[in-house]
N, C-alpha and C positions, 0 to 999 in steps of 0.2 A: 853469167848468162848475158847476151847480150841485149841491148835494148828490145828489137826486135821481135827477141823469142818471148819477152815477157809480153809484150803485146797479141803475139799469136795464141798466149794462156787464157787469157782474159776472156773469152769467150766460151772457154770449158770451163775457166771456173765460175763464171757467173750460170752456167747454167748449171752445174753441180750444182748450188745455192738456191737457186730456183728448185732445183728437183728437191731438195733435202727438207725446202720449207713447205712444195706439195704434197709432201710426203707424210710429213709428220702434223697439218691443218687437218683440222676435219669438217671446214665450213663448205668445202667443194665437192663432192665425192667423186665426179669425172677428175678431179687435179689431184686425188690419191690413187687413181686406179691407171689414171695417165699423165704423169709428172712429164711438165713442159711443153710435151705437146698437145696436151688439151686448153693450155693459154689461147690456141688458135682459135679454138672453135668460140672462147668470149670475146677475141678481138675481131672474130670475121660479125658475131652475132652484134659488138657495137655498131660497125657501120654497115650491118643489115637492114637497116631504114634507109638511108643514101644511096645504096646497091640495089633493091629492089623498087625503088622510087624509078629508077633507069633503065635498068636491065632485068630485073628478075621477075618478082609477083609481087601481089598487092597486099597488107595485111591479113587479107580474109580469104586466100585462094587453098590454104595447103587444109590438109583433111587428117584423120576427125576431126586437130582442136588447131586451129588456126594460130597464126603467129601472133595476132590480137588476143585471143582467148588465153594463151598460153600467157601472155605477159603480162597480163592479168591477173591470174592465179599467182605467179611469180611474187612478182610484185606485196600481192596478197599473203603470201606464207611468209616472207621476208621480214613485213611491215614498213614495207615503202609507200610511195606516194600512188597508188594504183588509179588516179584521175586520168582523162586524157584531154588535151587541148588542140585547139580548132576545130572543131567539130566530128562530126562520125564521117569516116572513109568507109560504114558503110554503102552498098548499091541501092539505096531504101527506093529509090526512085523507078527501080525496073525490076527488084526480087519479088518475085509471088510468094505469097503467105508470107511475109516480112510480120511480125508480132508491135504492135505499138499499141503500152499501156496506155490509159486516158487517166491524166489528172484530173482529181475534181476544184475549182477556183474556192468553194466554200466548204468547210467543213465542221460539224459539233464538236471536232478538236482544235482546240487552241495552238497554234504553232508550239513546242516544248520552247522553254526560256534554254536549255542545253542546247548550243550548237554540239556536242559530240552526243547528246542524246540516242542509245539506242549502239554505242560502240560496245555496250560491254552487256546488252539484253541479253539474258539465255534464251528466251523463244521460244517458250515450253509448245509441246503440240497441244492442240487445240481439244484434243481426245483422247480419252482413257482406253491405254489399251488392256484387252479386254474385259474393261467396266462392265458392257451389256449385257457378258456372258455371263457376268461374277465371280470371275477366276480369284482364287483366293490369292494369287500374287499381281491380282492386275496393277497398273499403275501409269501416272500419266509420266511419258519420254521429256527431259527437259528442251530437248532440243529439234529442231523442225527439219534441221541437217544432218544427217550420220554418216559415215563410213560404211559401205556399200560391201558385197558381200567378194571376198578375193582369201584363196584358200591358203596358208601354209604350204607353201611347195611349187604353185604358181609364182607368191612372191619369196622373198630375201625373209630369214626370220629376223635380222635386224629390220627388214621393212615393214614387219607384223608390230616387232617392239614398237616402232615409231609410230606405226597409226593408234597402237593402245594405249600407249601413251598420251599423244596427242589425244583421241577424243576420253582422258581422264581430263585432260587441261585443259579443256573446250567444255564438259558438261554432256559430253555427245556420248552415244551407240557403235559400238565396232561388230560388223557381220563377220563371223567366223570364217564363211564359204562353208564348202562341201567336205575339203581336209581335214575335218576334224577339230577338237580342241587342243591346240600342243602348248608346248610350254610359255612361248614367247606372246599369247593371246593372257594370259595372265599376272600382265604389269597394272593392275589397276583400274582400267576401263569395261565399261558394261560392255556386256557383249548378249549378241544373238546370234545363237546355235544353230546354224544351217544340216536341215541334216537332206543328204541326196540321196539319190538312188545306190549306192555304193556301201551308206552309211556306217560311213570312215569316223571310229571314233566310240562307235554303238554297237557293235556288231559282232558275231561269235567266231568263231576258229572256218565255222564255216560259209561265212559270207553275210549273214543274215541280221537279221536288226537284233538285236540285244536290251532288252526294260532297262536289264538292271544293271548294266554297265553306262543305258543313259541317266540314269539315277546318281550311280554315285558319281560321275563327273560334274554333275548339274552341283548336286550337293558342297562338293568344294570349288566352286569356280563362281564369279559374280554374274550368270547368265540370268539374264531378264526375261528372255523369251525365246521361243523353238520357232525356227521356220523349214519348213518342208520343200523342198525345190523340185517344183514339178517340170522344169527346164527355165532356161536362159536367152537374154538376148542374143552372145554370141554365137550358141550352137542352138537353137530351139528343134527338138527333136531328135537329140543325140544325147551323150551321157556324157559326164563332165572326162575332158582330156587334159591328161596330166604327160608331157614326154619323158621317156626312159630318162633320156640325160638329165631330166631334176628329181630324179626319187633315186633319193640319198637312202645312205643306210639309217639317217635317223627318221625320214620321214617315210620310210615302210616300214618301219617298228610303230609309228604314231600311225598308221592308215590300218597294218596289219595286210601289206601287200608287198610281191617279190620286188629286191631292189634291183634298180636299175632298165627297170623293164617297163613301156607305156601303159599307164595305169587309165583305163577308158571303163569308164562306171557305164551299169545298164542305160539304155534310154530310157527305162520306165520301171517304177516301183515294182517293188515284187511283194510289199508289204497288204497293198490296197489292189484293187484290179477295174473299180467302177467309182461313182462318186458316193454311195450308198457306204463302201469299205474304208473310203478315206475319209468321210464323218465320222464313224467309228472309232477309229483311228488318232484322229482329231481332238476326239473326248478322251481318249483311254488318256494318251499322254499330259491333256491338259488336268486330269485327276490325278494322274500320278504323282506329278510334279508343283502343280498348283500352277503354273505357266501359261501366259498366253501365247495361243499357238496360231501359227499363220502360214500362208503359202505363197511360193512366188514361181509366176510364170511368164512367158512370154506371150502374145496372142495371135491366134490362128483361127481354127474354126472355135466358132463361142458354141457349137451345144455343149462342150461342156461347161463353161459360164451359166449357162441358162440351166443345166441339169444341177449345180450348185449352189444357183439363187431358189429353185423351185426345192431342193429339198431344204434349206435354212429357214424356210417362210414361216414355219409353222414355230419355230424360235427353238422347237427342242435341242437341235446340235447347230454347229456352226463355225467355221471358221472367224477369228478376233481380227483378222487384219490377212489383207492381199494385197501382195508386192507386182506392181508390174512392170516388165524388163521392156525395155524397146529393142526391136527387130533389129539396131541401125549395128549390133554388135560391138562386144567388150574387150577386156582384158584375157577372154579365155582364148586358148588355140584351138581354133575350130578351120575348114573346108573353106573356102573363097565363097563358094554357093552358098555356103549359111551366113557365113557374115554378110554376103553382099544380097540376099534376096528369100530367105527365108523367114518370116514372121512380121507383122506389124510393126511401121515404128511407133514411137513410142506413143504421140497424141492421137496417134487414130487408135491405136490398140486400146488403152486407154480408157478413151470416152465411150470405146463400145463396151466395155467391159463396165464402167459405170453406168452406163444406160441400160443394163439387163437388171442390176441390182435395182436403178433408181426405178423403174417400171413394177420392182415388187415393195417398194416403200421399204429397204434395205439399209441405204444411204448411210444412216447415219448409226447403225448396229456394226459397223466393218470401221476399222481405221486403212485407208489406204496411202499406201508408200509408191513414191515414182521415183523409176531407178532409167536411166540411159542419155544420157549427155544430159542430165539437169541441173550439174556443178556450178554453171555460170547464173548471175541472177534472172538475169531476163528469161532464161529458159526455167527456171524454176519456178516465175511468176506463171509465165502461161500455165503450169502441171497445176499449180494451185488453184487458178481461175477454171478449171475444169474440174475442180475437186479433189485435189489428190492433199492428203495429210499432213504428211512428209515427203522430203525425198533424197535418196539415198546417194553415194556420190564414189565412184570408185577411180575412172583413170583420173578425174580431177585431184581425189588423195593424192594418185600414186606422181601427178605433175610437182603437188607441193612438195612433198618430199624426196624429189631429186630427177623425177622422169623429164626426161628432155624426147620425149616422142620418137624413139628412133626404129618402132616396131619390131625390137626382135627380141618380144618374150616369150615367143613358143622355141625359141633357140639356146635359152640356158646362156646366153651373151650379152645380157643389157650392160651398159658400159657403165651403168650407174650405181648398180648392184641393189638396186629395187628391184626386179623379175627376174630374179637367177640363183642357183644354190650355189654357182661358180665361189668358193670363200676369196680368193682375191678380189674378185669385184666389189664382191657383197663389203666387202673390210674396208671400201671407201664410205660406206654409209654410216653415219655416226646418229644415233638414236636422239641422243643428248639435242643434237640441235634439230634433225627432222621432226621430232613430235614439235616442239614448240612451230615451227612453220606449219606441222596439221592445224596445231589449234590455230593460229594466225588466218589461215585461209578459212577455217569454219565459223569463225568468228568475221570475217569481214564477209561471208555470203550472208551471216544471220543481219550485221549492220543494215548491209543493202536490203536485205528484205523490210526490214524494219522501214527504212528510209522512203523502198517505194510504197510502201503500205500508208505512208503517212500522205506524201503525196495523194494515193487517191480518197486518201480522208477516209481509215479506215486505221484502228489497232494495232492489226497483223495479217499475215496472208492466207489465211484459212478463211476468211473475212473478205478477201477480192474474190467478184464472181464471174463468170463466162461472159457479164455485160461490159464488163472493163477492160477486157482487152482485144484489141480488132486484130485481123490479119488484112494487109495492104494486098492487092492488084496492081501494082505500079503504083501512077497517079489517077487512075479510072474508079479505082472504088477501096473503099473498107468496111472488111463485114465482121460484126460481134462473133465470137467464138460460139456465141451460143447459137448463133444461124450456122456456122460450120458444121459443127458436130449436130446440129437435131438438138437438144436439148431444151426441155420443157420449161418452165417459166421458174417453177421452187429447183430446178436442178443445177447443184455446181455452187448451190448456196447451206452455208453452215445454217443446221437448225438447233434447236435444242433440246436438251438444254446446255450442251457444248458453246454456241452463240455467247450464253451470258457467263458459263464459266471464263470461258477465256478474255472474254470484259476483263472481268474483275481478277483476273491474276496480269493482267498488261496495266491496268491500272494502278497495282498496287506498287508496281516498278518504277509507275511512271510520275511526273509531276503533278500537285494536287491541285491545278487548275486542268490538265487531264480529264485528273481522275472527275472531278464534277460533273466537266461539262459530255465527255462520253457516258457518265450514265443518267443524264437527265431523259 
C-alpha cells in the first residue's frame, strides 16, 4: 500500500477506536448510546463559556435549570470542585424577588475546628414522621433531601436502579411515583409509596384499589411510608400521563394496563369523593399497615386546605405529612397550559397552604415536604425559612444521573437513557456509577445546607426562619419573607418539642465545643 493510502486510514481507524472505547465505557451514557459523535456536544459544551460570553447567552438565561444550575449539580454528582470564582454573574442588582440569606456576625456556636465539617452530616429531619399521630411505624427521615416522586415507565428502569441505589448511599427516601412498586425500586433504598388515582400496583382486575394486594407488597418491600397524590405540579388537575410508546410489555403487566397504549389515570380518586372520605381513608390504611401516610398536591383553590385543617383540629384523624408540588411543572408529560399556567408556584402555593394550618395551631402536627425546583441550595433555603421540612428533588436527580436537559421525555427518546424504555438508550446508563453521582449530589445539597445554616448561627435548616431571608427589589428595597408571605410572628419557626430534639441529635454529630456552647 502506498504511503498515501495509509494515511487516508488513519482517520477511520482512529475513529473505530474511539467508537469501540465509547462503546464499551460506562462513565458517559450520551458516548454509549452515540459513539463519536457525541464527543461534540462535550467539546462545543468546554468552550460554551468563551462562546456565550460573545455570541450566545449568559449563564442564567436558558430554562428550567440554567446552564449555571446544571453545572452545579454536575459538578456535584461527579465530586468535582462545584465553587465558583469571581463573583456571581447573577442580575442581583435588577431581579425582583432575588432571595438573599442574612448572615448573622455572632453566634452561640463556636465556628467547628473541621474545615470539611458537615461533608458527611446525614441531616436527619427535624420531625417525626408521624410521631403526632402515633403510627406504630412512625419514624424520623435521616435525611432533609430525598428523591422526589418519578414513576417506573416515565423513567429508565436502570434510572429507577440508580436513584435507589443512590439514596441507599446517601441515607435518603426514594418516591415510587404513581407506577407502582416494580422490581428495579427494590435495590435497597427506603422508599415512599405514591399511590394515584390509577392505583397502579394496588388495584383489582377491575380498576379499583385493592387492601390487600397493598398489603402484601408493603409487607415485602422496605416502604416507609404511603403518600396519596391528589395531583401534581406538572399537570395539576389532570391524572397522571404515561405515552403508549413507553408501556412496555413489562410495565403493563406491573400497572395491569393494555400495552402500548397511553395510559391517563383518572383526575380524581374514586376511592374518597370529599375530605370527610379521605380521612377515613387516611386512617383505614394508616391502621392497616402501621404507616405514616400523607398527601401530595399542588395548590389552587385552598377550600379544600381549609376543609382539611378544620376537620384535623379536633386531632381525631389526620393526615402525617403534606407534599406540596409547585405549579412551575415537572418531569411529567402534561398540555403547554398546565405546565405553563396552571396552579401556584411553588412559594406562594406554599405559604398559603401553611398559613391555613398555622391559623389552626396545626404547624407542628404535619411534617411538610417541598417539592419543585428546590434541588439547588439556595432554593431549598428559602422552602425551609417558610417552614417546609423537607424537600423533595426530582429533575435535579434525574440531571445527576445523566439528564443533559434536552426535554424530550414525553417522547420515549431522551439520549441519555434516563426517561425512555427505548433499551438501546436506556443500555448507556450504567447504575454502578449513576447511584454513587445520586449520592454525591444529595450529599453536597445536605453539606450546603449545613454550611449556610451555620452561617446564620443556627444547627440546621429547619431552624432558619422567614426573618432570615429577604427577597431584593433591585437596589430599592429588601423585604423579610415574613412580610411577603403575611406570616405572623411564631410562624415559619420550629417549636417544640422538635426545636430541642433536633439540638441535640446535630450536637451529637457535631464537635463538643458545639455541642456546649448550642445548648447553654
Amino acid at each position: 500500500m502506498k504511503p498515501i493510502s495509509w494515511l487516508a486510514a488513519v482517520p477511520a481507524v482512529a475513529a473505530a477506536g474511539v467508537a469501540a472505547h465509547d462503546l464499551l465505557q460506562k462513565k458517559h451514557s450520551l458516548l454509549r448510546n452515540y459513539p463519536v459523535i457525541g464527543h461534540a456536544r462535550y467539546a462545543i459544551e468546554t468552550i460554551g463559556p468563551e462562546m456565550r460570553q460573545y455570541v450566545v447567552a449568559s449563564n442564567d438565561e436558558e430554562r428550567p435549570f440554567s446552564r449555571a444550575q446544571r453545572s452545579w449539580i454536575y459538578a456535584s454528582a461527579k465530586g468535582e470542585n462545584n465553587y465558583v470564582g469571581f463573583g456571581t454573574d447573577n442580575n442581583v442588582e435588577e431581579e425582583e424577588g432575588y432571595p438573599i440569606i442574612k448572615q448573622r456576625t455572632f453566634s452561640i456556636m463556636p465556628p467547628p475546628a473541621d474545615p470539611h465539617h458537615g461533608d458527611h452530616v446525614r441531616l436527619p429531619s427535624a420531625k417525626i414522621l408521624g410521631g403526632p399521630r402515633g403510627r406504630a411505624k412512625a419514624f424520623r427521615p435521616n435525611s432533609v433531601v430525598n428523591v422526589s416522586a418519578m414513576s417506573f415507565g416515565s423513567l429508565s428502569s436502570r434510572a429507577i436502579i440508580s436513584l435507589n441505589e443512590g439514596v441507599k448511599l446517601a441515607g435518603a427516601m426514594h418516591n415510587t411515583g404513581e407506577g407502582g412498586l416494580s422490581p428495579y425500586h427494590r435495590q435497597g433504598g427506603e422508599l415512599i409509596w405514591q399511590i394515584g388515582t390509577g392505583y397502579f400496583g394496588c388495584r383489582d382486575e377491575h380498576g379499583a384499589f385493592d387492601l390487600g394486594r397493598l398489603k402484601d407488597t408493603v409487607a415485602g418491600a422496605p416502604v416507609r411510608a404511603l403518600e396519596i397524590k391528589i395531583s401534581q405540579g406538572a399537570k395539576p388537575g389532570l391524572g397522571g400521563v404515561l405515552p403508549g410508546a413507553k408501556v412496555t410489555a413489562e410495565i403493563a403487566q406491573i400497572r395491569g394496563i393494555p400495552e402500548g397504549k397511553d395510559c391517563v389515570s383518572p383526575s380524581r380518586h374514586a376511592t374518597f369523593n370529599d375530605v370527610d372520605s379521605l380521612l377515613d381513608w387516611v386512617e383505614l390504611l394508616a391502621t392497616e399497615t402501621g404507616l405514616p401516610v400523607g398527601i401530595k398536591s399542588a395548590v389552587g383553590d385552598l377550600s379544600f386546605w381549609e376543609q382539611l385543617a378544620d376537620a384535623m383540629a379536633d386531632g381525631q384523624r389526620g393526615v402525617d405529612f403534606i407534599t406540596i408540588d409547585g405549579g412551575e411543572g415537572g418531569t411529567g408529560a402534561a398540555p403547554l397550559v398546565f405546565t405553563d399556567g396552571v396552579a401556584l408556584p411553588f412559594y406562594i402555593g406554599f405559604s398559603r397552604v401553611y398559613r391555613v394550618f398555622a391559623l389552626r395551631d396545626l404547624t407542628e402536627r404535619v411534617t411538610f415536604i417541598g417539592s419543585g425546583k428546590l434541588g439547588l441550595p439556595r432554593s431549598a433555603i428559602t422552602a425551609f425559612a417558610l417552614g417546609v421540612d423537607m424537600v423533595n428533588v426530582a429533575r435535579e436527580a434525574m440531571l445527576a444521573i445523566g439528564c443533559i436537559q434536552t426535554q424530550k421525555c414525553h417522547t420515549d427518546k431522551c439520549p441519555t437513557g434516563v426517561a425512555t424504555q427505548n433499551k438501546w438508550l436506556s443500555h448507556g446508563l450504567d447504575p454502578a456509577l449513576k447511584s454513587v453521582r445520586l449520592a454525591n449530589y444529595l450529599q453536597s445539597m445536605r453539606r450546603d445546607l449545613v454550611k449556610v445554616s451555620e452561617a446564620v448561627g443556627v444547627l440546621h435548616p429547619s431552624l432558619i426562619t422567614p426573618d432570615d431571608v429577604e427577597l431584593l427589589l433591585g437596589q430599592r428595597l429588601a423585604t423579610p419573607l415574613r412580610d411577603i408571605y403575611r406570616y405572623q410572628p411564631n410562624w415559619g419557626v420550629l417549636g417544640e418539642p422538635w426545636r430541642s430534639q433536633i439540638i441535640d441529635i446535630m450536637c451529637a454529630e457535631a464537635p463538643k465545643d458545639i455541642e456546649h456552647a448550642a445548648t447553654d
